[in-house]
N, C-alpha and C positions, 0 to 999 in steps of 0.2 A: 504494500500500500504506500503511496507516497500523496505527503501532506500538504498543502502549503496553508501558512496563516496568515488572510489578512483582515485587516479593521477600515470597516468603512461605514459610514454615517449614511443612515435612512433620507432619503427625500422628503419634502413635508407631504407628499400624495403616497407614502408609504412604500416605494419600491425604490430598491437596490442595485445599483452597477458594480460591477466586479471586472473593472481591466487590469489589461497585464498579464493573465494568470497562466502559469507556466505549463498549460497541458495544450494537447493539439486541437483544433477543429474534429467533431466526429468522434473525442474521449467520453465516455462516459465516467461523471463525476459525481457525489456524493457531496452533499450539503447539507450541513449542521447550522445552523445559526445560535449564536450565546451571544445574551446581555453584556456587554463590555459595564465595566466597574473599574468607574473612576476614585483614586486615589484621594482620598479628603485632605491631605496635606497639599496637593496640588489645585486643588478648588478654592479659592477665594472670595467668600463673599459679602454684599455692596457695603453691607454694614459691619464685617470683620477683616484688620489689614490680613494679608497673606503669611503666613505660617513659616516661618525659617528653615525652608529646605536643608538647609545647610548648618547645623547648630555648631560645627565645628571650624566651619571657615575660619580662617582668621584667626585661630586660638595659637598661643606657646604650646608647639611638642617638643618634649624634650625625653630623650632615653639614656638609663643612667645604666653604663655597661650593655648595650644591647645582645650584645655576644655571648654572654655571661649563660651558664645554665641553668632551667629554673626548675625548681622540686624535685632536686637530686633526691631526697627523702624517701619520694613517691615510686622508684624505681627497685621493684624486686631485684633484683637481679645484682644492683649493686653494695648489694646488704651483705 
């Protein structure tokens, strides 16, 4: 079986176009339709500012010994 997935937006008269798609003329193909589900962090709405995609941007990272091994403790083997 081979898949392909794509997302496309309803018409306001209720029908759907589908180009592009990578099968021949004369394939017989199999169509599922699923509710796309929009992410709430990406929604912003009139009366809420938008959501910090990004909480980390911008922040001090800093790694202290990043090389260093961690929870030698936790290893049977070196006991």
């Amino acid at each position: 079986m081979n898949a392909h997935k794509v997302e496309a937006v309803l018409a306001e008269d209720g029908t759907l176009i589908l180009r592009d798609l990578p099968f021949h003329a004369g394939d017989t193909v199999e169509v599922i339709i699923l509710e796309g589900k929009v992410p709430q962090q990406t929604v912003a709405s009139p009366n809420q500012p938008e959501t910090d995609l990004y909480p980390l941007h911008g922040k001090v990272v800093r790694y202290d010994d990043p090389t260093s091994p961690v929870a030698l403790e936790d290893w049977e083997v070196l006991q």
